[in-house]
C-alpha positions as CSV (number, residue, x, y, z in Angstrom):
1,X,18.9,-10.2,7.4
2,X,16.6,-8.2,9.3
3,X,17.3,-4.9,10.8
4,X,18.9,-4.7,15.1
5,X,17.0,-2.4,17.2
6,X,18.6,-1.7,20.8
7,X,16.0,0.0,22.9
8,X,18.2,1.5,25.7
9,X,15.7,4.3,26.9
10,X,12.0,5.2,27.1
11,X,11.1,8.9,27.6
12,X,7.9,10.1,28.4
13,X,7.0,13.3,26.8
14,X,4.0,16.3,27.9
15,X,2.5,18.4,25.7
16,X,3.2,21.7,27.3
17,X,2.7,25.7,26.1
18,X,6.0,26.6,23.8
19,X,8.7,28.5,25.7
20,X,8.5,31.7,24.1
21,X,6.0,33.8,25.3
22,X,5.5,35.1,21.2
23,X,4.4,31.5,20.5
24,X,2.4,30.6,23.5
25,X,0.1,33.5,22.9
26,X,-0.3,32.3,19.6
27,X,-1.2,28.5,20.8
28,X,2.3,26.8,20.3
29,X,2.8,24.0,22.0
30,X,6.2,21.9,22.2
31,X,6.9,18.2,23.8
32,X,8.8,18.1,26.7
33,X,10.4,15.1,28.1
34,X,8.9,14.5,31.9
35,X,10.2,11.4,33.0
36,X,12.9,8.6,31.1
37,X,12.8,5.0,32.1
38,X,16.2,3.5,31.4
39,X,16.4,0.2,29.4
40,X,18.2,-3.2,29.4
41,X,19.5,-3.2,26.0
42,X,17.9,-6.2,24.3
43,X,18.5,-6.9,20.4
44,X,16.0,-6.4,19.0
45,X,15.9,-8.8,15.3
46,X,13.1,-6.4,12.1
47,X,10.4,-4.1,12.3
48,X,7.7,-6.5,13.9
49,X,9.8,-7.2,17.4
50,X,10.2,-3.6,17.9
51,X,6.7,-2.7,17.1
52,X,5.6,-5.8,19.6
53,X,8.0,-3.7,22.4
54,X,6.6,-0.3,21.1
55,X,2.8,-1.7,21.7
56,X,4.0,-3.6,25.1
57,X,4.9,0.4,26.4
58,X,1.1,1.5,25.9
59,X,0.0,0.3,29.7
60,X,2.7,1.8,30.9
61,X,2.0,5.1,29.5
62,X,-1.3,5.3,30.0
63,X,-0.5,4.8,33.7
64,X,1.8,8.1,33.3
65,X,-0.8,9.9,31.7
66,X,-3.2,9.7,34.4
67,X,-0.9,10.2,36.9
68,X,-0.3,13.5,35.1
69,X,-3.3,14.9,34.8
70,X,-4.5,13.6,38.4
71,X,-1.9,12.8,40.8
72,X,-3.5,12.2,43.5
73,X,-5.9,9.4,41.5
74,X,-8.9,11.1,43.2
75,X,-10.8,11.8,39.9
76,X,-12.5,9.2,37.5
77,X,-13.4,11.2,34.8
78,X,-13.3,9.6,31.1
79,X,-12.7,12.9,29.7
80,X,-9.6,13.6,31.9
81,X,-7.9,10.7,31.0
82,X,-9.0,10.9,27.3
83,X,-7.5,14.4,27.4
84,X,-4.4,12.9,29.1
85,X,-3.8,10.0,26.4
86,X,-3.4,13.1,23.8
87,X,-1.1,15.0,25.9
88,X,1.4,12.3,26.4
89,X,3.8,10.1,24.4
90,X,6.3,8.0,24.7
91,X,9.6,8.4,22.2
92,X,12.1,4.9,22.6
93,X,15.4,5.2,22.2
94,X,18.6,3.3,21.0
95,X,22.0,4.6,23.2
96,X,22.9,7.3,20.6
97,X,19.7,8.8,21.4
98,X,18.2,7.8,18.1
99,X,14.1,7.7,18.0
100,X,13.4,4.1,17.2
101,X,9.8,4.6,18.0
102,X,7.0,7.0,18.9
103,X,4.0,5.1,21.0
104,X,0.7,7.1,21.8
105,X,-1.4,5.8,24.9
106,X,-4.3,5.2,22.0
107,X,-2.1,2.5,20.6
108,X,-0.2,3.9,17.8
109,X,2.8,2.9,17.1
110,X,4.9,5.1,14.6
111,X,8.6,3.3,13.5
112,X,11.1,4.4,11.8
113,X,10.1,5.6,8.6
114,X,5.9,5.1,9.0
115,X,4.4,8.3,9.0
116,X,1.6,9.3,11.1
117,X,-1.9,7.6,9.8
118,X,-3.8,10.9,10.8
119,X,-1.5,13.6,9.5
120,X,-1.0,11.1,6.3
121,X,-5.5,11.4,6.1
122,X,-4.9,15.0,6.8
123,X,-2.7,15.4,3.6
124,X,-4.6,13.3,1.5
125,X,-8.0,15.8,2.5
126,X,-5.7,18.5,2.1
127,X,-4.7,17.7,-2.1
128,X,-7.9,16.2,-2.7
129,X,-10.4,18.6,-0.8
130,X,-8.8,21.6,0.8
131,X,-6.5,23.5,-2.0
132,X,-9.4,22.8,-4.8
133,X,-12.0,24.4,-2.3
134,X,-9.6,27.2,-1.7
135,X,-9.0,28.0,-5.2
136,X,-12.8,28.0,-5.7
137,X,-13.7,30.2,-3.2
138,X,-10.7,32.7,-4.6
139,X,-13.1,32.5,-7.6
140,X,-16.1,33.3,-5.7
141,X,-14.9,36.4,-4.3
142,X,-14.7,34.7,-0.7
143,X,-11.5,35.9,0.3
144,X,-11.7,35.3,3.9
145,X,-12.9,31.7,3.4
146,X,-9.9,31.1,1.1
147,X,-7.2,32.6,4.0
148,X,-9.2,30.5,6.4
149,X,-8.4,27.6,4.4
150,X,-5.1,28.7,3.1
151,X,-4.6,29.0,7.6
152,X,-5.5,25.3,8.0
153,X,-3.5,24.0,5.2
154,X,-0.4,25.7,6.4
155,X,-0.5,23.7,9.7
156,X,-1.1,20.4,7.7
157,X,2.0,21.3,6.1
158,X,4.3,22.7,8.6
159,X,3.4,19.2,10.5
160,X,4.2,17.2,7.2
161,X,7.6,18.7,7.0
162,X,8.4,18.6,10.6
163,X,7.3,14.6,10.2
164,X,9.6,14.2,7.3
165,X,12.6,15.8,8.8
166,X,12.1,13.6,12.2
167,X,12.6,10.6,10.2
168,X,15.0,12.1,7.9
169,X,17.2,12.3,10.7
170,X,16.1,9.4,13.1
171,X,16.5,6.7,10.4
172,X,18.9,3.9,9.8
173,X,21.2,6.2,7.2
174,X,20.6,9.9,8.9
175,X,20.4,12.8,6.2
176,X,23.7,15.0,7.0
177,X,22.5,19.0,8.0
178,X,23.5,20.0,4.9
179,X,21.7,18.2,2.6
180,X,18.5,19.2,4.8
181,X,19.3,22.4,5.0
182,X,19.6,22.7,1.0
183,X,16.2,20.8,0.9
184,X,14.8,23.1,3.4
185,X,16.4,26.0,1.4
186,X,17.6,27.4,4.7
187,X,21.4,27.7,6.7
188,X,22.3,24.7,8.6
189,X,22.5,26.5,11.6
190,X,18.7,27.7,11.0
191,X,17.8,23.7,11.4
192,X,17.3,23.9,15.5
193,X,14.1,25.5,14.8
194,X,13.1,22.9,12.5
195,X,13.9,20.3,14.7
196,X,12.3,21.6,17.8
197,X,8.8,22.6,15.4
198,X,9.6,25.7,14.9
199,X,8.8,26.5,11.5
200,X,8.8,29.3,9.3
């Protein structure tokens, strides 16, 4: 029997400069919700419906998007509202507050349990290409090549786990704080940060 999704809420999220002052300067950003639509909740029967609702929210977005970068809708410009497609996002909910899917005005679609198709390339580069290349320029003597690297592949990661954990608590069967927490190898109450992006 397949799976009931109950899409109660659309929220609208903007890229904006992290809160902290410490992690603005240093180029963190952090999602912030903007605007919610509320939602007649319709049953919803497998993965397929939901991903034909996620995909039907796209317009919609897109029409937030540039409204958010030009309010007025005096300026035409394709890089303005390709800039805006990447700033924006729209997270569905069910009535718990439960992310049942994340739709990007590109088209993507990410349900519960599908992880991103770029950051899943970015890995894959990352085992394959980046960590041999750093260990080979550790034996060149190219130290500052290798921290470069060693830079870029830390983001990769911190993204992978913050991926992971979204759905580790988003999904059908939630992971309790505890066992994350031990997976994480931190305290439950250090698991805000996680949650909000804030790694280590």
């Amino acid at each position: 029997m397949a799976r009931q999704f109950r899409p109660e809420r659309v929220e609208y999220d903007v890229l904006t400069a992290h809160p902290d002052a410490g992690e603005a300067a240093s180029g963190a950003t952090k999602w912030a919700t903007a605007a919610v639509d509320a939602v007649a909740p319709e049953p919803l029967a497998g993965l397929p419906a939901l991903k034909n609702y996620a995909l039907g929210v796209v317009p919609r977005l897109r029409d937030f998007a540039e409204h958010v970068v030009d309010p007025g809708g005096t300026a035409d410009s394709p890089a303005l509202r390709y800039g805006a497609y990447h700033s924006v996002r729209a997270m569905i909910r069910d009535g718990r507050g439960r992310a049942l899917a994340e739709v990007h005005a590109d088209g993507r679609a990410l349900l519960p349990g599908e992880l991103d198709a770029d950051l899943r390339g970015r890995l894959n580069g990352l085992v394959n290409v980046g960590l041999p290349m750093v260990t080979r320029a550790v034996d060149q003597g190219s130290y500052e090549s290798a921290l470069e690297s060693l830079v870029k592949a830390r983001a990769t990661l911190n993204a992978m786990l913050q991926a992971v954990l979204n759905m580790a608590v988003s999904g059908p069967e939630p992971v309790s704080r505890e066992k994350l927490a031990q997976a994480l190898r931190v305290q439950p109450s250090d698991l805000d940060g996680w949650y909000s992006g804030r790694t280590p």
